[in-house]
C-alpha positions in Angstrom: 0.0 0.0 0.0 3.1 2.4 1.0 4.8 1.9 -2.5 1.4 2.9 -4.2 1.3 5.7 -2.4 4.9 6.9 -3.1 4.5 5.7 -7.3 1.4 7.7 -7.1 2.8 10.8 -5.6 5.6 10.6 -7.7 3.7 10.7 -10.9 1.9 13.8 -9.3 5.0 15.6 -9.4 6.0 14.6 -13.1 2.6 15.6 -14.4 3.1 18.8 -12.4 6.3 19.8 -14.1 5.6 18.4 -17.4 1.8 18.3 -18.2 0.5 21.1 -16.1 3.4 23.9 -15.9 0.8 26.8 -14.9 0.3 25.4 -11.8 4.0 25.6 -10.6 5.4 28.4 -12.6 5.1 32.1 -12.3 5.1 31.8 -8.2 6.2 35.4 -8.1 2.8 37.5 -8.7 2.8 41.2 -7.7 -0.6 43.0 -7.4 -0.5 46.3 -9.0 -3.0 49.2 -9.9 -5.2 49.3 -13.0 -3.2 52.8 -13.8 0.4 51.5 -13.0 -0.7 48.3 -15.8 -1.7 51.0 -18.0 1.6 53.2 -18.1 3.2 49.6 -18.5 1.3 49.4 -21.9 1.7 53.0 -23.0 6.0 52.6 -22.1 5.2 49.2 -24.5 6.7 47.0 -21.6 4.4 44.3 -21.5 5.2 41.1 -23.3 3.0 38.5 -22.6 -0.9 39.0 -21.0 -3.4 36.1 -19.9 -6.8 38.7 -20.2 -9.5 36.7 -17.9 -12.8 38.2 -18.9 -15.8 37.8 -16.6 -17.5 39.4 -13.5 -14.0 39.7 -11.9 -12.1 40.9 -14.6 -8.2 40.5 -14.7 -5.1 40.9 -16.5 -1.7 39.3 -15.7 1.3 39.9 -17.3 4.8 40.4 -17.2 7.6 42.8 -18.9 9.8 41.7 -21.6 13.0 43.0 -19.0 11.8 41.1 -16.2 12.2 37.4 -15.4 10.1 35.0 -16.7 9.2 34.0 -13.2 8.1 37.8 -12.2 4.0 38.7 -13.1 2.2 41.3 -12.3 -1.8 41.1 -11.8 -4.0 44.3 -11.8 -7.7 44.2 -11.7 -9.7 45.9 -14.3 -11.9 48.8 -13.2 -15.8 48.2 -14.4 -16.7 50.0 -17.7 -13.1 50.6 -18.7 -12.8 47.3 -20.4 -12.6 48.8 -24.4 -10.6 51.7 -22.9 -7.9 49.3 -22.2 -8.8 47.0 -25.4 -7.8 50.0 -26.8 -4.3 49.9 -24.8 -3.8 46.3 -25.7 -4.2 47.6 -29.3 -1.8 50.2 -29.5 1.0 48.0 -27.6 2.9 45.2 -28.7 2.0 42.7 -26.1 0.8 38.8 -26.6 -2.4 39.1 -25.7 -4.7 35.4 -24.4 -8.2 36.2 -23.5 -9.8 33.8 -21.2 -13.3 33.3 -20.6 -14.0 31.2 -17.7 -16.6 28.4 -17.8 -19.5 28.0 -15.9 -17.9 25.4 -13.6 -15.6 26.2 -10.8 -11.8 26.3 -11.2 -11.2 25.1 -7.7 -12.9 21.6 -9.0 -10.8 21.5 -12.0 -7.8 21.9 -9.6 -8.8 19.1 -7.5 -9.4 16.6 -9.8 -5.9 17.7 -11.9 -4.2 17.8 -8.4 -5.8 14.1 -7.3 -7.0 11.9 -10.3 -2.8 10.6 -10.7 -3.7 9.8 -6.6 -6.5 7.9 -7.3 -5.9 6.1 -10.5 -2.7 4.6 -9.0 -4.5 4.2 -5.6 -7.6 2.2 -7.9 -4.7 0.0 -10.3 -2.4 -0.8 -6.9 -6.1 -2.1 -5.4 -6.8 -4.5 -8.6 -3.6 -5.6 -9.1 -3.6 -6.5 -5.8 -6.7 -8.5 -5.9 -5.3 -10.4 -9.1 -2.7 -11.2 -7.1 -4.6 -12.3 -4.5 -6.9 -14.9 -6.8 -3.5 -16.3 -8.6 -1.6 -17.0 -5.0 -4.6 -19.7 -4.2 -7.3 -16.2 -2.2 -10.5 -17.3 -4.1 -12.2 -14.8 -2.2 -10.1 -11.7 -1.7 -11.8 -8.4 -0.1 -10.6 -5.0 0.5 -7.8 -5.5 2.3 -4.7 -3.7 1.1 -2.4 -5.8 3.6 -1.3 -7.6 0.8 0.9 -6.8 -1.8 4.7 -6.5 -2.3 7.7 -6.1 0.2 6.5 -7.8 3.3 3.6 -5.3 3.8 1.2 -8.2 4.6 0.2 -11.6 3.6 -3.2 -11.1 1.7 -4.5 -14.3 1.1 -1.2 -15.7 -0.4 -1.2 -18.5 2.3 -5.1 -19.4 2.1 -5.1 -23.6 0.9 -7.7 -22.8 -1.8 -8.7 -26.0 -0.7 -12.6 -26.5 -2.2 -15.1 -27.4 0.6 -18.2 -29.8 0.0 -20.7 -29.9 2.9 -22.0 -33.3 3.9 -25.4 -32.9 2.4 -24.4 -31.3 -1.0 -21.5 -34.5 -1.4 -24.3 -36.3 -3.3 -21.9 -39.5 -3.9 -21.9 -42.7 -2.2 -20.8 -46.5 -2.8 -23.9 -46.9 -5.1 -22.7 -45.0 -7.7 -19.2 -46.5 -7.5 -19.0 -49.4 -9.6 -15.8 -52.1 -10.8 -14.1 -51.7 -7.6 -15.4 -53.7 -5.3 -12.0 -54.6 -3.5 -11.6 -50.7 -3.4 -14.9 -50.3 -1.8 -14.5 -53.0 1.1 -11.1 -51.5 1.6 -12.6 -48.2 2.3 -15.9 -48.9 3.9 -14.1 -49.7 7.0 -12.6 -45.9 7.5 -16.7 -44.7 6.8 -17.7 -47.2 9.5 -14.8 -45.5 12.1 -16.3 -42.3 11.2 -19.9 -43.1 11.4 -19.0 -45.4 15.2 -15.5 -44.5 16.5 -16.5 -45.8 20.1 -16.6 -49.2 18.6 -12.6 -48.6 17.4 -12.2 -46.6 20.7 -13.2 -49.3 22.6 -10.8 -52.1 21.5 -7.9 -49.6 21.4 -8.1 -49.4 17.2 -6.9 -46.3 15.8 -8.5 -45.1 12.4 -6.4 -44.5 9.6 -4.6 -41.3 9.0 -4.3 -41.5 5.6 -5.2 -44.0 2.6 -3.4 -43.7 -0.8 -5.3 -44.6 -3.7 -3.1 -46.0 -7.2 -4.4 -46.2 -10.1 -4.2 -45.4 -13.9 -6.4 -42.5 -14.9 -10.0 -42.2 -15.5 -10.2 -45.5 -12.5 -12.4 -43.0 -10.2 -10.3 -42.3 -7.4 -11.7 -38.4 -7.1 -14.9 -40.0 -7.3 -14.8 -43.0 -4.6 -13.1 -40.2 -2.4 -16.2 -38.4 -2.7 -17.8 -41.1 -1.8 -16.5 -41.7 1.4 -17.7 -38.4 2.5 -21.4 -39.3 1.5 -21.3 -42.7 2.8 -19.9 -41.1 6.2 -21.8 -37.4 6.2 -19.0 -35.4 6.4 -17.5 -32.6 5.0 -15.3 -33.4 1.6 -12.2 -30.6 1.3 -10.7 -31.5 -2.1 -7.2 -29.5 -3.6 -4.9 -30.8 -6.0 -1.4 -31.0 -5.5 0.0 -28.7 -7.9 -2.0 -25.9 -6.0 0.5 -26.1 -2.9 3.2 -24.9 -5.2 3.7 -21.1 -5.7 6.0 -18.7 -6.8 6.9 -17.5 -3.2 8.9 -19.7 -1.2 7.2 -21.1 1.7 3.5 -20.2 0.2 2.7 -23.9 -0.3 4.0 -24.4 3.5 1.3 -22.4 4.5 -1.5 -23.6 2.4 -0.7 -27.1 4.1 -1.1 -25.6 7.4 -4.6 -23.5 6.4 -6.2 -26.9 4.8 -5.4 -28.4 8.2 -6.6 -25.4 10.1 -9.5 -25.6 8.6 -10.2 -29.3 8.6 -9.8 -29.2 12.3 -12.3 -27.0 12.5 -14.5 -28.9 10.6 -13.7 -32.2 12.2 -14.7 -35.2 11.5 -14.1 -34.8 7.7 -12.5 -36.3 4.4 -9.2 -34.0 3.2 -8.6 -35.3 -0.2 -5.5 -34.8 -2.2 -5.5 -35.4 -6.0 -2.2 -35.6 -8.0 -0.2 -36.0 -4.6 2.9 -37.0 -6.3 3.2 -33.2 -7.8 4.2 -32.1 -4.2 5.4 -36.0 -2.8 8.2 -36.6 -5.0 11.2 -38.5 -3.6 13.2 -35.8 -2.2 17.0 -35.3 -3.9 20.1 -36.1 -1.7 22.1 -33.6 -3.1 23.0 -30.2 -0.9 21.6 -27.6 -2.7 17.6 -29.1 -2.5 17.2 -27.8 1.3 14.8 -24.5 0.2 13.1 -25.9 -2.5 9.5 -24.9 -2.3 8.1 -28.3 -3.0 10.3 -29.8 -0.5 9.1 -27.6 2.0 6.0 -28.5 1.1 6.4 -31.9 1.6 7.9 -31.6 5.4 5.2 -29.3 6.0 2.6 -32.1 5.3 4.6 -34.8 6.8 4.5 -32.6 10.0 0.8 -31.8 9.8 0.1 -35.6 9.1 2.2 -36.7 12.0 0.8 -33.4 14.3 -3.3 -33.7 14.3 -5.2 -36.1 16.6 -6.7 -39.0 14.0 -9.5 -39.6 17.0 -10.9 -36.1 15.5 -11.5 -37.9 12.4 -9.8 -36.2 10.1 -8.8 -38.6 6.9 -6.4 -37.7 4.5 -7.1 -39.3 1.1 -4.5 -39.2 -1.5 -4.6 -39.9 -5.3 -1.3 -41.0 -7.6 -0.7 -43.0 -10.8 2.4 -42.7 -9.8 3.1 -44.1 -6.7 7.3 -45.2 -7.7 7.7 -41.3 -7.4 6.7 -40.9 -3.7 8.8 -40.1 -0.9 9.2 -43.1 1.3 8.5 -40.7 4.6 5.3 -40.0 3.2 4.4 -43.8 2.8 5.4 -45.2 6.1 2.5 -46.1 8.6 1.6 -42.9 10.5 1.0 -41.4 7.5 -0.5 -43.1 4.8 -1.7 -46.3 6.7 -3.6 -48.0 3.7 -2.6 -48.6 -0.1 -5.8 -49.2 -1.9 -5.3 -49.9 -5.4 -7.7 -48.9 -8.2 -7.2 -51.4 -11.3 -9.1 -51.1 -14.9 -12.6 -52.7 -13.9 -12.7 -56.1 -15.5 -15.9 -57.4 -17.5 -18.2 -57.5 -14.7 -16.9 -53.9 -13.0 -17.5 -52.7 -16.9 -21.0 -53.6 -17.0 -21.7 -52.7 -13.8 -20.2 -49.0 -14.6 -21.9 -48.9 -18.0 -25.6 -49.8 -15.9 -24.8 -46.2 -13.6 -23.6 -44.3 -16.4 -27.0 -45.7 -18.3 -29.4 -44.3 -15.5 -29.8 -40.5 -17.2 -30.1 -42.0 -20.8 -33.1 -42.6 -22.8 -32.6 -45.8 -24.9 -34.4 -48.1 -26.8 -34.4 -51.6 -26.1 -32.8 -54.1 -25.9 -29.4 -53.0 -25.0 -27.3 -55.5 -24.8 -24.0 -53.8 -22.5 -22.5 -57.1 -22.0 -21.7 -56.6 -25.8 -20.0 -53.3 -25.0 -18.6 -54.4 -22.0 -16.7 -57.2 -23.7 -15.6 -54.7 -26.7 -13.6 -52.4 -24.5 -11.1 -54.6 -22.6 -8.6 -52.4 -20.8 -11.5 -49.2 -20.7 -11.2 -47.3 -17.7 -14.3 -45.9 -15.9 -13.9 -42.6 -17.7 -13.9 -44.5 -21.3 -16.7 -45.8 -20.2 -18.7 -42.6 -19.2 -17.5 -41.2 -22.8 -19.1 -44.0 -24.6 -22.0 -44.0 -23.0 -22.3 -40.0 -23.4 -20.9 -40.1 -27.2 -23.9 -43.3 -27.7 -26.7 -40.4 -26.8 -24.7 -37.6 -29.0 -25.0 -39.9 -31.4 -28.7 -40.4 -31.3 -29.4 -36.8 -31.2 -27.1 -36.3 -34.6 -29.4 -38.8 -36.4 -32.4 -36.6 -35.1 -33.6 -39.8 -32.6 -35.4 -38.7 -29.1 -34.1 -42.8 -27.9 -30.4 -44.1 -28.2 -30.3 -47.6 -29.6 -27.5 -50.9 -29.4 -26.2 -49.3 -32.8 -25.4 -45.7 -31.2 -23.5 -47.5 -28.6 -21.0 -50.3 -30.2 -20.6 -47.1 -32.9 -19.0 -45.0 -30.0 -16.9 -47.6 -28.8 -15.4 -47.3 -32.2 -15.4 -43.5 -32.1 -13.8 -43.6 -28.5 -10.9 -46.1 -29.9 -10.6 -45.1 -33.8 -12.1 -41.9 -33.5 -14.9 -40.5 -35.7 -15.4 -41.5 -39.7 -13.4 -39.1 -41.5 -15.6 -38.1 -44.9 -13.2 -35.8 -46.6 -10.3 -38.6 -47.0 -11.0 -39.8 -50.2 -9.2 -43.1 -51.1 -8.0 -43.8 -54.9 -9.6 -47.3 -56.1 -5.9 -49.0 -55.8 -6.0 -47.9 -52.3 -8.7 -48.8 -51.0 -7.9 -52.5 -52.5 -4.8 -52.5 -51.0 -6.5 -51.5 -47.5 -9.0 -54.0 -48.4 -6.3 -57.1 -48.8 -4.6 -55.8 -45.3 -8.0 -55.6 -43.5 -8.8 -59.0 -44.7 -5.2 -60.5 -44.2 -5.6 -59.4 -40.7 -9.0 -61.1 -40.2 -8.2 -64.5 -41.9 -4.6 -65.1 -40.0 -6.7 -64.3 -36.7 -10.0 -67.0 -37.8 -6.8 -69.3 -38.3 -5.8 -69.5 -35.0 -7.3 -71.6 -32.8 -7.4 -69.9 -28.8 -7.6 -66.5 -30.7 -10.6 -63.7 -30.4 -13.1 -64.2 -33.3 -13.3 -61.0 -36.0 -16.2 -59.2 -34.9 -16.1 -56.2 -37.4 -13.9 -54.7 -40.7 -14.1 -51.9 -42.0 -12.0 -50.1 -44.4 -13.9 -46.5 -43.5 -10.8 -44.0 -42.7 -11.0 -42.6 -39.0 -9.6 -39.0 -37.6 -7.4 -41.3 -35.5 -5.0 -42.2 -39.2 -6.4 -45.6 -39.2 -7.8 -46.3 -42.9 -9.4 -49.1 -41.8 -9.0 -52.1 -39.1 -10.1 -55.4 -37.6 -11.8 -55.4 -34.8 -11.3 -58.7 -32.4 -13.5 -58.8 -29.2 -12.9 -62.0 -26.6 -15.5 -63.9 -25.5 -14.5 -64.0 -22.3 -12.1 -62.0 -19.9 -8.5 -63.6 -19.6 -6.2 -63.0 -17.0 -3.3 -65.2 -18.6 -1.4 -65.1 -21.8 0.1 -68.4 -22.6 3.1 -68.7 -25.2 1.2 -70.1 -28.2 -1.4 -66.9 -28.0 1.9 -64.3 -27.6 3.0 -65.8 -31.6 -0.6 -66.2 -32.7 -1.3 -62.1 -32.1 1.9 -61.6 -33.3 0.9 -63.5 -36.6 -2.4 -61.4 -36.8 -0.1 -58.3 -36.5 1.8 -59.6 -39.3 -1.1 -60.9 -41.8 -2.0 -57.0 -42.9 1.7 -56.5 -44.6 1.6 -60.1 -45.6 -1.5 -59.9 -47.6 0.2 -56.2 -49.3 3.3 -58.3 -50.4 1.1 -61.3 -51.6 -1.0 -59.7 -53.8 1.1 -56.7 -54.8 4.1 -57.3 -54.7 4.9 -54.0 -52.6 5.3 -52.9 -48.9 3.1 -49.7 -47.8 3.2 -47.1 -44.7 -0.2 -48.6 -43.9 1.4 -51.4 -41.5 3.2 -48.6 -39.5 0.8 -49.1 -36.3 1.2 -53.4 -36.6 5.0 -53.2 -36.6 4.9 -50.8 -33.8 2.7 -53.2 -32.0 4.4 -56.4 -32.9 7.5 -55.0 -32.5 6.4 -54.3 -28.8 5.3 -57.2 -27.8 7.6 -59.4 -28.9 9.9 -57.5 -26.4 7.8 -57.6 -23.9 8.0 -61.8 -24.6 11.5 -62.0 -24.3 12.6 -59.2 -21.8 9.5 -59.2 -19.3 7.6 -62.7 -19.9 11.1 -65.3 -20.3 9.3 -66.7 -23.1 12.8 -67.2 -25.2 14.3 -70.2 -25.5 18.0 -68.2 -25.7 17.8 -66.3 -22.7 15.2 -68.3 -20.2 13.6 -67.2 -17.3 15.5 -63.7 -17.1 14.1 -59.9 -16.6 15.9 -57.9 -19.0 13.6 -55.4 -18.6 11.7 -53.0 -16.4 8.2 -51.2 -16.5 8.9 -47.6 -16.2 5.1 -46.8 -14.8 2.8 -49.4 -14.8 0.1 -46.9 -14.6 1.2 -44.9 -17.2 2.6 -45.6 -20.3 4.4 -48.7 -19.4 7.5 -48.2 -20.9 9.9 -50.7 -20.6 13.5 -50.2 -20.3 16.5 -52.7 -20.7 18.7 -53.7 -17.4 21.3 -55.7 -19.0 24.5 -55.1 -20.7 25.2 -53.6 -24.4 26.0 -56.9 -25.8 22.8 -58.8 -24.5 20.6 -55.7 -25.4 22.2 -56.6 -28.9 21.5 -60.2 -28.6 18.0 -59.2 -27.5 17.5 -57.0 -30.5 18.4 -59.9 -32.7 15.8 -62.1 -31.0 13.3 -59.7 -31.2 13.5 -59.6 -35.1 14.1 -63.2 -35.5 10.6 -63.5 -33.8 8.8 -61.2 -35.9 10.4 -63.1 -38.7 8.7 -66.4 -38.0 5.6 -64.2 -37.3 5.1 -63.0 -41.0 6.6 -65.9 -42.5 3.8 -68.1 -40.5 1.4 -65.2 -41.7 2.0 -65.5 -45.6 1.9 -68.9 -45.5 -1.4 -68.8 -44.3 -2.3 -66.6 -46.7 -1.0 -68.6 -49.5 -3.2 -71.4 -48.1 -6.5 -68.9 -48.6 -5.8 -66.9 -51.3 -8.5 -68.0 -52.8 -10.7 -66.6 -49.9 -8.7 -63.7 -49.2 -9.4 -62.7 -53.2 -13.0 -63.3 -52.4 -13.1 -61.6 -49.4 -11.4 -58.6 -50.2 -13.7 -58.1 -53.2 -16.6 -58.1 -50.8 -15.1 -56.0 -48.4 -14.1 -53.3 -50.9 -17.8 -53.4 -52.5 -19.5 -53.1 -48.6 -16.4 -51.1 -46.8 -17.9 -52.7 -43.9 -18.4 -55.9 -43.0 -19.7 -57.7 -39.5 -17.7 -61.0 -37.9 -20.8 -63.1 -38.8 -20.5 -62.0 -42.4 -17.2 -62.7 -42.2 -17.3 -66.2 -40.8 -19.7 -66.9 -43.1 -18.2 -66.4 -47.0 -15.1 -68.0 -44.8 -16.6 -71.4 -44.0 -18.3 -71.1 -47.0 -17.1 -73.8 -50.1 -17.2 -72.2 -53.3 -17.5 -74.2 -56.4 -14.8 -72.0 -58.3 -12.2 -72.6 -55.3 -9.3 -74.6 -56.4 -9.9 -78.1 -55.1 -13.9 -77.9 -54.1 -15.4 -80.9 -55.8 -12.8 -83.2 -56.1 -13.9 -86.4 -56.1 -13.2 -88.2 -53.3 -10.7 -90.9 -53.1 
């Protein structure tokens, strides 16, 4: 507030000197007699006048000898104002009449004098306030405490922390769904809040804090919330890149304000998303000691080790990376219970597409086990955005109901993306996507354990994909044996294999399958030990396995080598395994293509059925049999 005051009084001055000169020059003004003034003009003295017409009539000048900072001001007697016109005439002087406005000069003075005040006074206030806001106060007033150079702390230390009453939480365990082992985990912290005696009495101590892990979209924010309802009691949620400001020790303080006020709103849920921004594994190298997120962190581990848990005061934390944490902030004390939040499997997917199915008007029958078993690996929030793209759907096609259709459609808009019309494909394209689509398809009806073909298509998506196979399992599988690694590795290979069967020619179009291919054949010799050269070995590790899952090598740069070689030897087998497939159905996969190029999409029954089906023009139908 001081140093708005001192900018603001500074500019006065400038403005003064530079913008408004009248008000700081001439200080030297000597009254003198209407007859003296006149005798000034008649000698031809006067230089410069400023003539000020009105009731009071005035003149002030100054002589062409005297100093510039020397006037002389001489009121004008009434009904001798053309007599001295007349003067003015006759003389050489520069003459300025001025006739006064109606308003007052003393207001003009004032609000020239004060408006540099009060503009500077007004900014200093706003960009105060903005200050405020972007320092984590969501609700700053008129306090000018704030500000720069210690003059106050505003609301830079406020958590920012966003408070759900109890009633207004509107979640509970019934609109959780696909983690059950999450939910029996957690329903014995509601139960300690609901009936601490119970705990009390036994000497049990509830939880301080429960981590939850888990890729995204699982519904960690949202079984967090749940809690709360399940228990009636407030929910604070703040993420964990709020804590950390520009200010050292600003996040400090927003740890000890969410605590503050969780205290006082004991027994509640303090949730934490994205605790790993501000619970990273602190460095052990000297110069990390007043790093703002490491202060940060020893401010929550002392809050966390410093309130009374029979309060009821739960801290809920979310990661998908937990390998990141600091072990302090792990140990028991602090965060007492890991609860992990997998991908739902099929039964946590139907359940999840049944909750998410409650606001939508459909048209029966929907069959969601159909969905559910076409989005393996879909996390809760896939889920929601098929079910929500399904109805978007229905309203684009000008339908008041959303049908089976709308729904398996979004799955493919959710993993393909949406149809892209302007890509127009050249009639020798679209053949050669045709013979990869369908060399895909018949390598994978080949195999025996693998997932049937449920749809091709050869439609280009915004995705890049200019058309796939689509291969849903029957039922969910938890194990991977050997046999299916090199069968979907074969599948990967069939698109390419078909290209160089029929055409002679390799295109970009089998990009994504050697990407694939490539990466799961060293996932089958680094991670699984399926090779028969290097055994039951890890040469690899998972960076994340909540993320990305990328693996790196742990072994020396002639085994990575060696590896390397194994990799591609495998692949080789792969596509040689897939053309000679091929070569066995060329027939069908001439047949096949034809129809798929003609339809552009075809369904899995189709499919299987001009597949199983003899045709009397097929070399060796109708032989005669022996």
């Amino acid at each position: 507030m001081i140093l708005y005051v001192l900018i603001a009084f500074a500019l006065y001055l400038v403005l003064n000197q530079v913008l408004f000169p009248q008000l700081t020059t001439r200080q030297q003004i000597t009254g003198v007699s209407f007859s003296t003034m006149l005798d000034d003009l008649d000698a031809n003295k006067v230089e410069d006048m400023d003539y000020t017409a009105g009731q009071d009539t005035q003149a002030l000048y100054t002589l062409k000898n005297d100093s510039e900072d020397v006037a002389y001001r001489a009121t004008v007697m009434p009904g001798s104002e053309n007599y001295l016109a007349q003067k003015i005439d006759e003389s050489d002087a520069n003459v300025n009449v001025i006739i006064p406005s109606n308003d007052s000069g003393t207001w003009l003075y004032l609000l020239i004098t004060f408006a540099p005040i009060i503009i500077f006074f007004l900014f200093g206030w706003w960009l105060n306030r903005r200050m405020k806001k972007a320092m984590g106060d969501d609700n700053p007033s008129m306090d000018f405490s704030g500000g720069f150079g210690g003059f106050g702390g505003g609301g830079l230390g406020k958590s920012g922390a966003r408070i759900v009453a109890s009633k207004d939480v509107g979640v509970t365990f019934k609109d959780v769904a696909g983690q059950e082992e999450a939910k029996e985990s957690l329903k014995e912290v509601v139960d300690f809040l609901e009936k601490p005696e119970r705990y009390e009495a036994i000497g049990a101590k509830l939880p301080r804090g429960v981590l939850l892990v888990g890729p995204p979209g699982t519904g960690k924010t949202l079984i967090a919330k749940a809690v709360a309802g399940e228990a009636g009691v407030p929910f604070f949620s703040i993420s964990g890149s709020e804590f950390v400001e520009m200010f050292v020790g600003r996040g400090a303080a927003k740890v000890r304000d969410l605590f503050k006020q969780a205290k006082e709103k004991a027994p509640c849920i303090v949730f934490i998303d994205e605790i790993d921004t501000i619970g990273k594994k602190r460095d052990g190298g000297g110069f990390s000691g007043n790093d703002e997120r490491e202060q940060t962190l020893n401010q929550l581990l002392t809050e966390m080790d410093g309130f009374d848990n029979a309060k009821g005061i739960v801290v809920v934390a979310a990661t998908n990376r937990p390998d990141s944490l600091d072990p302090a902030l792990l140990r028991p004390g602090r965060f007492d219970r890991r609860v992990p939040m997998e991908l739902p499997d099929l039964t946590g997917r139907k359940a999840i597409l049944e909750i998410h199915l409650r606001d939508v008007k459909t048209q029966p029958p929907i069959d969601l086990t159909a969905i559910a078993r076409a989005t393996p690996g879909a996390s809760g929030a896939d889920l929601a955005n098929i079910i929500n793209e399904g109805a978007l759907r229905a309203v684009r096609m000008g339908r008041k109901l959303a049908t089976q259709e709308d729904f398996e459609e979004s799955v493919e808009v959710v993993i393909a993306g949406q149809q892209r019309k302007s890509t127009v494909l050249s009639d020798h394209e679209k053949q050669v996507v045709s013979y990869h689509e369908i060399g895909h398809a018949i390598v994978a009806a080949s195999q025996k354990e693998g997932a049937p073909v449920t749809k091709i298509t050869i439609v280009p998506r915004t995705s890049g994909a200019l058309g796939y196979t689509m291969q849903v399992e029957q039922d969910e599988k938890f194990l991977t044996a050997k046999q299916e690694v090199l069968d979907k590795l074969a599948v990967y290979c069939g698109g390419r294999a078909a290209e160089e069967l029929i055409f002679g020619e390799m295109t970009t179009g089998a990009a994504n399958d050697i990407e694939q291919a490539t990466k799961l054949a060293r996932n089958m010799i680094t991670r699984f030990g399926m090779s028969e050269e290097f055994g039951m070995m890890a040469l690899g590790t998972v960076q994340n396995a909540y993320l990305n899952q990328d693996t790196s090598l742990t072994c020396a740069p002639g085994t990575a080598e060696r590896v390397d070689e194994a990799v591609q030897k495998v692949i080789a087998d792969a596509h040689a395994r897939a053309l000679q497939i091929l070569r066995e159905n060329k027939f069908k996969l001439h047949e096949l293509a034809r129809y798929l190029y003609k339809k552009e999409t075809i369904t899995g029954e189709e499919f299987m059925t001009l597949m199983r089906r003899e045709n009397p023009f097929m070399p060796g139908a109708n032989k005669p049999q022996a």
